[in-house]
NULO-740639 format. One record per residue: x, y, z of N, C-alpha, C in turn. Coordinates in steps of 0.05 Angstrom, whole numbers, plus 5000, padded with zeros to 4 digits. Example, Ala and Ser with C-alpha at 12.3 -4.5 7.8 and 13.67 -1.06 7.14 Angstrom:
526448865156524649105156526449345156;525749555142527349795143525850015157;
This chain:
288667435424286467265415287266975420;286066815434286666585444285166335438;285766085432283665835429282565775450;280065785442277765695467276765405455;275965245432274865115440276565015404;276364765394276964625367275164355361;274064345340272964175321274164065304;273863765302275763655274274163395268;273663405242271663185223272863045203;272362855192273162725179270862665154;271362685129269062785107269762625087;268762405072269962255049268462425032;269762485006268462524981269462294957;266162264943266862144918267762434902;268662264872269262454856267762394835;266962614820264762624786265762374770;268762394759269662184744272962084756;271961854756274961754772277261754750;279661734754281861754739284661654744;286461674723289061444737291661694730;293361614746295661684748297961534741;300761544736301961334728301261094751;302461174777302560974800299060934819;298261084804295260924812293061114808;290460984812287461054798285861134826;283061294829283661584847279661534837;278861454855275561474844274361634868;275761744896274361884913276761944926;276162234953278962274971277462364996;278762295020277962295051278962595047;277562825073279063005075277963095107;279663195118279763275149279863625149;277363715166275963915171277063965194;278164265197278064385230277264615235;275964595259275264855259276265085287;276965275289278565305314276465575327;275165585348274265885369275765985377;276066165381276966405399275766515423;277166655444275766745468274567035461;275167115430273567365416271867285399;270566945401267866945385268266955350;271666935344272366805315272566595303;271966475295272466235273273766165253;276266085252278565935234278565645225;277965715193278365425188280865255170;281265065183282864845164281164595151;284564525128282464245113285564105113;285363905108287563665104287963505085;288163435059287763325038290363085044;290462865068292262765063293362535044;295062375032295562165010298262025010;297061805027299161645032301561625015;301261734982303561684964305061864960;303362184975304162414969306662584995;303962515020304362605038304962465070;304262185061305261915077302661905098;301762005101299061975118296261965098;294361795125291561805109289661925129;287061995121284862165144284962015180;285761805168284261705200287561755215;290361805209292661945227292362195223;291262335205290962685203289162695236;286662605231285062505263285962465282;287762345285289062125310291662385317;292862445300294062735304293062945319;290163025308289063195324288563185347;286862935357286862845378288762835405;291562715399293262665408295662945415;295663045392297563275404296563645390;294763535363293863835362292164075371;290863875389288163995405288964055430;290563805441291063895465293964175475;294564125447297564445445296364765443;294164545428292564925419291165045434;289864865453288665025471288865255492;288865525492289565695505292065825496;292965855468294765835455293966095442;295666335449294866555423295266535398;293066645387293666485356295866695335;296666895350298667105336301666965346;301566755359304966655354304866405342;303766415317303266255299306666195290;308966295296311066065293311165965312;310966055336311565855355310365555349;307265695345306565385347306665185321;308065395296307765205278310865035278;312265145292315565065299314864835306;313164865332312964665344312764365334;309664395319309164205304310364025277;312264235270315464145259316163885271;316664035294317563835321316463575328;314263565335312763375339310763185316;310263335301308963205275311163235253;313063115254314763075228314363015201;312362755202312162605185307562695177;307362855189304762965180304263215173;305263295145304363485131302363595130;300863495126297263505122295763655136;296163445165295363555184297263895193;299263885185300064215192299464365183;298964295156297864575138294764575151;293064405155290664465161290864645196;292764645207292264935235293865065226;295564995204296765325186294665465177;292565355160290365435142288965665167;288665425186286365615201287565765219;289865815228291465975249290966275226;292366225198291766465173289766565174;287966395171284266505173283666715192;284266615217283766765244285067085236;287366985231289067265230288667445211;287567315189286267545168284267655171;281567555174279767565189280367835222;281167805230282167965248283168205237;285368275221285368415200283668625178;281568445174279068565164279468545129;281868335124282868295087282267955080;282367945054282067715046285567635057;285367375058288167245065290767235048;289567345017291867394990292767664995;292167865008291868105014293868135049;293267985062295067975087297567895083;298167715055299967605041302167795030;301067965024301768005006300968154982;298768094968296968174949298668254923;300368044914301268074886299668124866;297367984858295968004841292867894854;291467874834288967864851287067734826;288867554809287067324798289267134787;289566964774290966784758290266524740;291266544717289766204706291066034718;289565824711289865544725289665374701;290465144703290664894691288764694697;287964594675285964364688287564074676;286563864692287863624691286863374677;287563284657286863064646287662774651;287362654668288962314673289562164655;290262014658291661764640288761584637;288661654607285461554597286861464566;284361224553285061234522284761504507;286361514484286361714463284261894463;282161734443279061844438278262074466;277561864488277362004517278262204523;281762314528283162414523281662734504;281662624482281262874463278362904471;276962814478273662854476274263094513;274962974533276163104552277263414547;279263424534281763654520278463774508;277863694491274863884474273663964499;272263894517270063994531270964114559;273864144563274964364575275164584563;276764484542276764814525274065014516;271864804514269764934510268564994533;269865114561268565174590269765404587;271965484579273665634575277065634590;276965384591280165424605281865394583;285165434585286465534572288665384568;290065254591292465094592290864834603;291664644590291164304599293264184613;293464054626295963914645294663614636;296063504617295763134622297763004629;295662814641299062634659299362334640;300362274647302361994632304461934646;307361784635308661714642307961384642;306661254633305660914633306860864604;305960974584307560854553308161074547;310461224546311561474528310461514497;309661254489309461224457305861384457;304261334470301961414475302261584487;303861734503303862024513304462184487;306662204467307262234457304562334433;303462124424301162094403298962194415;299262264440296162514468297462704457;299662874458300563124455300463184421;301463074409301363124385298163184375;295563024383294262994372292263174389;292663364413291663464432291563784411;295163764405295464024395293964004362;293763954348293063794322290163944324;288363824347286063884345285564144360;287264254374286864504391288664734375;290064734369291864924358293665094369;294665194364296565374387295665634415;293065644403292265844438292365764458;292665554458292265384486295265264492;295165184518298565164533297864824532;299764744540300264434540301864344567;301764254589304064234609303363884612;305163654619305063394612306963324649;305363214653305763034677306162804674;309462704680309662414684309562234704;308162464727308562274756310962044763;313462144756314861954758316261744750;314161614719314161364701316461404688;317661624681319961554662322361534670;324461434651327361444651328561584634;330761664639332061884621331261904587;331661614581330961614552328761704544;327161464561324161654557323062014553;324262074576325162324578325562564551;327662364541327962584525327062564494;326462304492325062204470321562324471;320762334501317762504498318562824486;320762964506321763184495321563194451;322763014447324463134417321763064401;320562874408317862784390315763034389;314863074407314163264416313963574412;316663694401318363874404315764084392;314363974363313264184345310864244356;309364024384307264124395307464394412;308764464425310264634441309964664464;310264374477309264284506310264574530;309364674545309964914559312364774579;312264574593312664394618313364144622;315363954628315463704635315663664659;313063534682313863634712313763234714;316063274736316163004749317562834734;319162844719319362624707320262344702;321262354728323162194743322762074768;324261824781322161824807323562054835;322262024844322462264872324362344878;326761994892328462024906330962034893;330762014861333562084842334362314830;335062424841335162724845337462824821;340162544818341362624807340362524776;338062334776336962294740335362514735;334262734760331862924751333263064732;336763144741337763394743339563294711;339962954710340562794676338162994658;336463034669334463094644333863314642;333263464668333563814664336563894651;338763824654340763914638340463834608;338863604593339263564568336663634561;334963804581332163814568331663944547;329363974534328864254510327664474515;325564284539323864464551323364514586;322164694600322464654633322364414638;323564374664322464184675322064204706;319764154710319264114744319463984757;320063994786320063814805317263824819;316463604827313663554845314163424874;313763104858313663014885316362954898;319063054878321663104902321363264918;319063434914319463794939317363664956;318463694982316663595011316963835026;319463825023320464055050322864295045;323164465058324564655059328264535044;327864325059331164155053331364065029;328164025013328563774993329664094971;327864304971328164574959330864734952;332864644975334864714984336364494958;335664334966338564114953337364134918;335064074908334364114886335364424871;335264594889337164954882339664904878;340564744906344264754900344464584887;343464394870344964124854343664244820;341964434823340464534800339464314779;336764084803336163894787333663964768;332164184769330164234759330264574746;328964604741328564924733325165084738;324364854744321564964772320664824796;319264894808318764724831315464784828;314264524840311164464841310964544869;308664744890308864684927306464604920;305364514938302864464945303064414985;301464564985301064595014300164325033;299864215012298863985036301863765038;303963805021306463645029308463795033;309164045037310064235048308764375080;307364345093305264385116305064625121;303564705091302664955102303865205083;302665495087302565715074306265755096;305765885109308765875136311165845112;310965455113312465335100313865305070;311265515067311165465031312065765020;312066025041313466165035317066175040;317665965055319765965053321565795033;321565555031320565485005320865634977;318465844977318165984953320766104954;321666274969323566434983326866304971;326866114978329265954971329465984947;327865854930326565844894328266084889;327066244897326866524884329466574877;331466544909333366584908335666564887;335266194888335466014856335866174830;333566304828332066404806330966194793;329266044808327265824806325065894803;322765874789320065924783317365744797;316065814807314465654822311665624810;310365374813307665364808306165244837;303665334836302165264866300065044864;300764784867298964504855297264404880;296164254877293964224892292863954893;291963764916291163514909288163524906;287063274904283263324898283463354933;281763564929280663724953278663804963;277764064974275164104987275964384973;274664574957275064854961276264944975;275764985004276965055029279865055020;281464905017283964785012284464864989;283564904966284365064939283965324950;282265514964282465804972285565794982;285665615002287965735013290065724999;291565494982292765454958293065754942;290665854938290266054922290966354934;289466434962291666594973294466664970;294866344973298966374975299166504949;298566284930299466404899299166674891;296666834899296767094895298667354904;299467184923301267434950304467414937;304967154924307767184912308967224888;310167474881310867424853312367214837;313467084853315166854845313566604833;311166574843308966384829308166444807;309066364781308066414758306966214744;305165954759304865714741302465724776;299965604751297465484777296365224767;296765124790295164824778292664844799;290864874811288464924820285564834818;285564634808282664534801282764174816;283764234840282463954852279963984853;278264094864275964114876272964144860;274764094829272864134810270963844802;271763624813270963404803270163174838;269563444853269063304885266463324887;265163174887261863164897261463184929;259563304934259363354968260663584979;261963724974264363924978263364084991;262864105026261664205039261964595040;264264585013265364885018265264964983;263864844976262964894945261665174935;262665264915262365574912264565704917;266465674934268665874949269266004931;271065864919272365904895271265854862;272166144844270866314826272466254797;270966134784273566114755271866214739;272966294715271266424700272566464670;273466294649274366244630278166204633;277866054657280565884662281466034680;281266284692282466454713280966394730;281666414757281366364783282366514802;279566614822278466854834278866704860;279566944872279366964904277166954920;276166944946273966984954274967364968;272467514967273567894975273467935003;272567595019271067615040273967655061;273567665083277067765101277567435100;279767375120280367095111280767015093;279666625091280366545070277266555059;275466635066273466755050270466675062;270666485083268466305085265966475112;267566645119266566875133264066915130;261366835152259366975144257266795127;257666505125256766335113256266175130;254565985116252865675144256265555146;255565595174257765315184256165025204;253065055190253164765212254664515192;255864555174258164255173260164155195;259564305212261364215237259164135256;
């Protein structure tokens, strides 16, 4: 099965309610569409969620990528030596994640699709639903809890809030999250980075009686040896995020044993390929994985979601970019239904058989 012909778009979305992060505030996200033919009349799609803070690129080099070396490699290219060509792109696109996972996405598509299985199922097919987390930003108190209330009343289950800007107010979110929610519900706290050891462990001990599930990030990226200060004196997990990029960063975070989980997300890792090996390593560790996700297009949470299903080693979902994207030309894909989150049954990554004039 071979590429006959490729499409690639460039799509801004606003978002429902904008929101902040420690290192910055997020009111819409560009995202890059591909689409790939075949000389058997199939259709494979990718998406790109790139972020300059995340993933070092923005839509208009995911584009300029395509242009330049991904269209013209793929063409006439069987799409069943999908390492070859994703080696390749190792090779040549180093520093663009984004863009790899988006002809990982759709090289997967093709081949599931071909197959005649959903893409969690060509995977693998560990399981075939999982909860997810939904995400609360760095907002005042009141906000905060009024937020925390009207998730829980949709039916989700675990909350993920981020912080890391004043520990003293993270601190007084968790306490007062659990206070008003009570113990059925999970708690996981994102510091994107903002803290220092003390901080660290002073959110930990304050904390202790809420029964936070998770402390991911808590440190910045490239200090690998303060992550690993605070996973050794922690109380509770702690994850790594935005230290995990790549296969290497996975590797050294295992052998220095700076964390006790790891965050993938396919769009800074490049790809499903990438992210099982990755997982693979973890495992090895006896590292625990969760499958996170930036604001996205559906498209891009399906495939996210695939991976997570096919591995047992994924026991943590963060999954709800795409919940707060207006325009989302792939809206519907994906199925939640009192905080769990459904596959599409369709072969592929599900979009099979649906309008594609967005291309």
């Amino acid at each position: 099965m071979r590429i006959k012909g490729l499409h690639c778009h460039v799509h801004k979305m606003e978002l429902k309610e904008p929101y902040s992060i420690y290192y910055e505030s997020v009111d819409s996200c560009e995202g890059v569409f591909l689409r790939i033919e075949t000389d058997q009349g199939m259709t494979g799609l990718g998406f790109a969620a790139p972020d300059p803070g995340v993933t070092g690129e923005n839509a208009d080099q995911v584009f300029s990528c395509f242009n330049s070396v991904i269209e013209p490699y793929l063409k006439g290219r069987d799409v069943f030596e999908y390492a070859r060509i994703m080696e390749s792109f190792k090779i040549s696109l180093p520093q663009n994640p984004s863009a790899r996972a988006m002809v990982d996405m759709a090289l997967y598509d093709l081949i599931a699709q071909k197959a005649g299985v959903p893409l969690y199922k060509l995977l693998g097919g560990y399981r075939k639903k999982i909860t997810t987390s939904i995400t609360i930003g760095i907002m005042p108190l009141e906000m905060t809890l009024a937020y925390a209330k009207e998730h829980l009343g949709r039916g989700f289950k675990i909350l993920k809030i981020k912080g890391g800007k004043d520990v003293e107010e993270d601190i007084e979110k968790i306490i007062r999250i659990r206070e008003s929610s009570g113990f059925k519900i999970k708690i996981r706290f994102d510091a994107n980075q903002g803290y220092a050891l003390a901080d660290s462990l002073r959110f930990m001990k304050e904390t202790a009686d809420a029964a936070v599930e998770l402390l991911e990030q808590p440190t910045h990226r490239n200090d690998l040896a303060l992550l690993k200060q605070v996973t050794q004196k922690a109380s509770i997990p702690v994850m790594a995020d935005e230290s995990l990029l790549s296969l290497s960063d996975v590797f050294q975070l295992s052998k220095q044993s700076s964390s006790d989980l790891i965050n993938i997300k396919l769009m800074k890792t490049g790809g499903i390929m990438e992210a099982m090996h990755i997982n693979s390593v973890a495992r090895a560790a006896g590292i625990k994985a969760m499958v996170g996700c930036m604001d996205e297009s559906a498209l891009g949470i399906a495939a996210a979601l695939h991976f997570t299903l096919s591995r047992p080693n994924v026991e943590y979902a963060d999954l709800d970019g795409h919940l707060d994207v207006i325009d989302d030309p792939f809206h519907g894909l994906i199925r939640i239904k009192e905080g769990i989150i459904y596959p599409p049954e369709a072969s592929g990554l599900g979009w099979i058989g649906r309008s594609e004039t967005f291309f």
